[in-house]
C-alpha positions in Angstrom: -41.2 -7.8 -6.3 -37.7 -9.9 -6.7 -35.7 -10.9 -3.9 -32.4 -8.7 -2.9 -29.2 -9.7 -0.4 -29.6 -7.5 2.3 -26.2 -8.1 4.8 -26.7 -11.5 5.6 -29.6 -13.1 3.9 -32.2 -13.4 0.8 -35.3 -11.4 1.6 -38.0 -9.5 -0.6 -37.0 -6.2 -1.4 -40.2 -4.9 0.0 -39.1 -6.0 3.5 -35.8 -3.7 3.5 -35.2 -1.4 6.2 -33.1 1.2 6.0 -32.0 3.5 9.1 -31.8 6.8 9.3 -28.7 6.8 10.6 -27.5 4.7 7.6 -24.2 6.6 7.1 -24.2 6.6 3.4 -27.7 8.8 3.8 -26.0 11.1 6.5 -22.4 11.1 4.8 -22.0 9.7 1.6 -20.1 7.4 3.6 -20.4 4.2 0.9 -19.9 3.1 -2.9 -21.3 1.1 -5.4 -20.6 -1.1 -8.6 -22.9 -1.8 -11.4 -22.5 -4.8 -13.5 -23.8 -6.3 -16.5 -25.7 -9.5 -16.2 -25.5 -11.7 -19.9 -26.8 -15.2 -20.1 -27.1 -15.9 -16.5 -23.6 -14.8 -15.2 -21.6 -11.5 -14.2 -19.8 -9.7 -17.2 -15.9 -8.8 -16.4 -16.7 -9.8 -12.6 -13.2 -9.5 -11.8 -12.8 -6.1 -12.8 -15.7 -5.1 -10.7 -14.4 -6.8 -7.7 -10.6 -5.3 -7.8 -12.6 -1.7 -8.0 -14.3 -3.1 -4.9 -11.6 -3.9 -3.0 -10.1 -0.5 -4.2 -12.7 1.6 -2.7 -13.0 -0.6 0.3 -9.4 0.7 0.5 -9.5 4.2 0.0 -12.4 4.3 2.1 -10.8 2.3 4.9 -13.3 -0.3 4.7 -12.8 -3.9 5.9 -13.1 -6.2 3.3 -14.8 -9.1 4.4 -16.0 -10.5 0.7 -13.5 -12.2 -1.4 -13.8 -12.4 -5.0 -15.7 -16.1 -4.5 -17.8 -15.3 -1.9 -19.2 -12.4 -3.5 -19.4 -14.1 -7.1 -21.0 -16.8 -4.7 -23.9 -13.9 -3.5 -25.0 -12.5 -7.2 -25.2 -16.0 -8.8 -27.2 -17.0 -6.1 -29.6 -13.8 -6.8 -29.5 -14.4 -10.2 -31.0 -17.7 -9.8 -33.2 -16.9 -7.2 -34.9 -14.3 -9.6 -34.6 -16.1 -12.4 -32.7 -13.7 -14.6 -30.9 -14.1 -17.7 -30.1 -10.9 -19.2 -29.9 -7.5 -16.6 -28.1 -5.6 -14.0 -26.8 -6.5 -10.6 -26.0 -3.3 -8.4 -23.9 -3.5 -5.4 -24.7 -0.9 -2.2 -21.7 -1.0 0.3 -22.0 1.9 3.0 -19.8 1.5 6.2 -21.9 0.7 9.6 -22.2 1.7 13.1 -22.5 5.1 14.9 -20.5 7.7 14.7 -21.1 11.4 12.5 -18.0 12.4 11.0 -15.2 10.2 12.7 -16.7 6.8 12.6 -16.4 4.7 15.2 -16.7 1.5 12.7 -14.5 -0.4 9.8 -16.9 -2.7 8.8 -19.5 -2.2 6.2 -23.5 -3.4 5.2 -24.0 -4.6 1.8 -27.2 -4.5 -0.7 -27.3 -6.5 -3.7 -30.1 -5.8 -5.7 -31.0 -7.1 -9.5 -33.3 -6.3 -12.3 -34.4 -7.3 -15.6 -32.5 -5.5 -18.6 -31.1 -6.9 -22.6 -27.4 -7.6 -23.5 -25.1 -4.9 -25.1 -26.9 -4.0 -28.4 -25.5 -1.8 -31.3 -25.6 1.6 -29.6 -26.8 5.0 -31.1 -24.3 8.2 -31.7 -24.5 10.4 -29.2 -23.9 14.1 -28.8 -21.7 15.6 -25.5 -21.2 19.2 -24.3 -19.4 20.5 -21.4 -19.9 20.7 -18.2 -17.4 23.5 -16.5 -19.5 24.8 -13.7 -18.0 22.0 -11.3 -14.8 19.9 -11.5 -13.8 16.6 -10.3 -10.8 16.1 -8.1 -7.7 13.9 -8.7 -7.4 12.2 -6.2 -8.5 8.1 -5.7 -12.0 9.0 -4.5 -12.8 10.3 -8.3 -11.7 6.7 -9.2 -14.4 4.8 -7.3 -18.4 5.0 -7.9 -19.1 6.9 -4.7 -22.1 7.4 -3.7 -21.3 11.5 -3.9 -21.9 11.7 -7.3 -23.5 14.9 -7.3 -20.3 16.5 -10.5 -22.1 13.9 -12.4 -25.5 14.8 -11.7 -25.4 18.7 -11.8 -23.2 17.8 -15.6 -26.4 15.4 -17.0 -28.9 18.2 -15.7 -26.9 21.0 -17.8 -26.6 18.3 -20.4 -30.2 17.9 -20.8 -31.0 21.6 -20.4 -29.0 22.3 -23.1 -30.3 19.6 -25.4 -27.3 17.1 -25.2 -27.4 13.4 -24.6 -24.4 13.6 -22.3 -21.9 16.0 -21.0 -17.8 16.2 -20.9 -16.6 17.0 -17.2 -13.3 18.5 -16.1 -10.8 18.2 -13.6 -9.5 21.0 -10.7 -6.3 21.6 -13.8 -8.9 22.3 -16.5 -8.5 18.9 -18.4 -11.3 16.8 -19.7 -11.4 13.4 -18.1 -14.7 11.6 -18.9 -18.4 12.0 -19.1 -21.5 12.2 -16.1 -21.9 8.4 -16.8 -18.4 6.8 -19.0 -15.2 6.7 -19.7 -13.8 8.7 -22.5 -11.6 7.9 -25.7 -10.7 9.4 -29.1 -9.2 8.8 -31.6 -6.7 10.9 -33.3 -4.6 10.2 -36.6 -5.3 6.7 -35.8 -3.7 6.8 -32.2 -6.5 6.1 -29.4 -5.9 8.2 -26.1 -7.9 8.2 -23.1 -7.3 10.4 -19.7 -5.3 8.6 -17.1 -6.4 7.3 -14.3 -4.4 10.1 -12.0 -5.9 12.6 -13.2 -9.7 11.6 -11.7 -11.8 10.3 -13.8 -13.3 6.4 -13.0 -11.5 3.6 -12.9 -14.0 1.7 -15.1 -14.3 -2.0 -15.8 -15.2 -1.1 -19.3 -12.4 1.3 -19.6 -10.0 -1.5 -19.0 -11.5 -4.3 -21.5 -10.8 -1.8 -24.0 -7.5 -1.1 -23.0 -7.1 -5.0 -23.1 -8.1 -5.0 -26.8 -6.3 -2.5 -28.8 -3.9 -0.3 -28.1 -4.1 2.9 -26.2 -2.1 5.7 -24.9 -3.1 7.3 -21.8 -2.1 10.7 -21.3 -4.3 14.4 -20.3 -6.6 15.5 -22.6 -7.6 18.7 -23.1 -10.1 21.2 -24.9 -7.9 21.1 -27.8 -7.1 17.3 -28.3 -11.1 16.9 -28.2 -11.5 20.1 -30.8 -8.3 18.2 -33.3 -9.4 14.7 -32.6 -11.3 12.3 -36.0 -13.6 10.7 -33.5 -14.9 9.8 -29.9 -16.3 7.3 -28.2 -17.7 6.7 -24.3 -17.2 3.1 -22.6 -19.5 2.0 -19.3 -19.8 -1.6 -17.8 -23.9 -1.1 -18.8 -24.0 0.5 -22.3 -20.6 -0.8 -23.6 -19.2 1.3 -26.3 -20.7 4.3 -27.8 -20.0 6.4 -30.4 -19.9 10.2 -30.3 -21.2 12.2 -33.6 -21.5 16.0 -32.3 -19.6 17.7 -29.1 -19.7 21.2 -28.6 -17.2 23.1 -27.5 -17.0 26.8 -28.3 -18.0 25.5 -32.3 -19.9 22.1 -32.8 -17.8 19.2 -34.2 -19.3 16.0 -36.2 -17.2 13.0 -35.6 -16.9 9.5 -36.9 -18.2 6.5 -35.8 -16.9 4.0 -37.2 -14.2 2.8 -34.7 -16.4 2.7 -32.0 -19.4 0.8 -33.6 -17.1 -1.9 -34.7 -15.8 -2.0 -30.9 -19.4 -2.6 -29.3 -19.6 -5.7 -32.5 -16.5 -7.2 -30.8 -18.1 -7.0 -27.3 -21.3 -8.3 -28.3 -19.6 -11.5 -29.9 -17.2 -11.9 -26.9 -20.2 -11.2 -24.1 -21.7 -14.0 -25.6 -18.6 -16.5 -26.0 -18.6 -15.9 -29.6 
């Protein structure tokens, strides 16, 4: 078993103990970033860490880690279990007593790590929708909280229904993103993605993209998904995928091109190229 940070120190993750009055257990009272390991070091770190001092923020969280200190924490892990290629996952969940009101600003942090490749050349994938819950707009939706439960009840409706992902909506009715990405298309040769404000993630992929090419971002609906030439999904693990087939009301087949030559790009730039 590999080693983990567990609030103040190195230990083996088999030694972790966590109460049961941990309050992201009882409340959902927590977040958590995900973030791509590539030869030894953090991918976009600094795009995980202003979402993390975000949701320390919207949650009213006191911020004890600056950007160093916690770059500091995951190379350390990274060493100490010898990784090259992987994930690093970041648990924050706000400590002390209390059930609803907490009586605490101050948070415990897990930093666990794993094995995994670099971004590869993904496969198409096909989306549905997912209508039976909707997202809010407000900043929690722009966190990774650890209520995810839109997201899971969308990938279980997804999979029951033969999909590799599915398209969730907001409280107006407008698609913002998918159970697990970001979401992009492309229409006439103009690349539009949902704004921020209107609920989907904040994502540190999301925003390399938006650093490379041009994109408006503006609410998307049914329609604009229906009229557009192609799609494509962006998270901090997977990168950039393509989307052949989404189905709604009729069945669509998209291009891919855009997006496959987007994931190239990354691959060359994740490894200095």
């Amino acid at each position: 078993m590999g080693e983990v940070f567990y609030n103040s120190e190195f230990i083996n993750e088999q030694e972790i103990v966590i109460k049961i009055s941990n309050r992201a257990f009882n409340y959902g009272d927590g977040f958590f970033e995900t973030i791509k390991i590539i030869n030894a070091k953090p991918f976009n770190f600094s795009a995980h860490y202003v979402r993390f001092s975000f949701a320390c923020k919207v949650l009213k969280l006191k911020n004890n880690q600056t950007e160093s200190s916690l770059l500091f924490l995951l190379n350390k892990l990274i060493e100490k279990n010898k990784i090259v290629n992987g994930v690093a996952k970041i648990h924050v969940n706000r400590s002390g007593e209390g059930k609803y009101l907490p009586l605490s600003d101050s948070f415990e942090i897990l930093i666990s790590i794993h094995k995994g490749s670099g971004f590869v050349k993904n496969t198409s994938i096909s989306l549905c929708v997912f209508s039976d819950e909707q997202k809010t707009k407000g900043k929690i939706s722009n966190i990774k909280s650890v209520n995810a439960l839109v997201s899971v009840l969308g990938a279980i409706h997804a999979k029951e229904n033969g999909f590799d992902n599915a398209i969730l909506k907001n409280t107006d009715g407008n698609v913002i993103e998918t159970t697990n990405s970001n979401l992009f298309i492309i229409k006439q040769g103009v690349i539009y993605t949902p704004l921020i404000t209107e609920g989907c993630l904040d994502g540190t992929m999301r925003k390399w993209v938006l650093e490379q090419v041009n994109v408006i971002e503006k609410s998307l609906n049914s329609l604009d998904i229906k009229e557009a030439d192609e799609a494509f999904t962006t998270n901090a693990i997977s990168g950039i995928t393509a989307v052949e087939v989404v189905s709604i009301a009729t069945t669509k087949i998209y291009k891919t091109d855009f997006a496959q030559q987007l994931q190239e790009k990354l691959i060359s730039s994740s490894l200095g190229l």
